[in-house]
N, C-alpha and C positions, 0 to 999 in steps of 0.2 A: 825436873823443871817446876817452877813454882810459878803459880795464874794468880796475880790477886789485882782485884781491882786497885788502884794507884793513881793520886794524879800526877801529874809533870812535876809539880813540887817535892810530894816526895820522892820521887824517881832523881830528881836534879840533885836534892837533899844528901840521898843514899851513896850517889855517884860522887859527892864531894868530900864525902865525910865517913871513907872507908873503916874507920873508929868505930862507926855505928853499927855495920856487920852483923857483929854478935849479937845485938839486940834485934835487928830486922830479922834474926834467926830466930830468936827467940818468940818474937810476937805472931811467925810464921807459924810455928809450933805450938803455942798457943791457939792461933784461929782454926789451927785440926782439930785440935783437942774440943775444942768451943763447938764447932760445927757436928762432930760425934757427937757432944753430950746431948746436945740440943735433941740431934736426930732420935736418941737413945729414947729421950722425953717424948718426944712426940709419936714414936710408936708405942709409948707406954698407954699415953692417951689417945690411940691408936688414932694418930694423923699418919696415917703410914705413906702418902703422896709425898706432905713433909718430911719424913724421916728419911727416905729414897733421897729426896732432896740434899738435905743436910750429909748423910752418907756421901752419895756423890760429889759434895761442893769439899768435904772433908779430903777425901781420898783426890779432886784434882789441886787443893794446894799440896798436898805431900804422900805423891805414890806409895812413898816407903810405909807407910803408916795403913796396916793392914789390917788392922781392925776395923777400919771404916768400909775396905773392903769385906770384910766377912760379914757383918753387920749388912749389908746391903743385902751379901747372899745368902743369909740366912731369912730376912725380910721377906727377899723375893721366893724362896725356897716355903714361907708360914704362909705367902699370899696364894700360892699355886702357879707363879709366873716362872 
């Protein structure tokens, strides 16, 4: 199941225009990727409140995507949590 913030518009958008699909997957996949990379950066410069952050908002748009969980649990695993 995919959470993403949305308004009515493009919710109405999506639901008219089953064509677009492909792409509302794609950009879906994208904002995992985006929210990992992010999170990646910010424990580098160790924001790691952030990183946790980005890790989790990664992993609730696209469970499948397990590296945003490992990343988390390796985070929590360097912080001693």
């Amino acid at each position: 199941m995919v959470h993403l913030n949305m308004t009515n518009t493009t919710v109405n958008y999506l639901n008219s225009n089953t064509k677009n699909i492909p792409f509302f997957l794609k950009l879906t996949h994208n904002l995992t990727k985006a929210y990992y990379g992010r999170g990646l950066a910010k424990e580098e410069l160790l924001n790691f409140k952030g990183a946790l952050e980005d890790y989790e908002r990664s992993y609730s748009i696209d469970p499948s995507f397990k590296l945003a969980l490992s990343a988390k649990s390796r985070l929590l695993i360097r912080l001693g949590d």
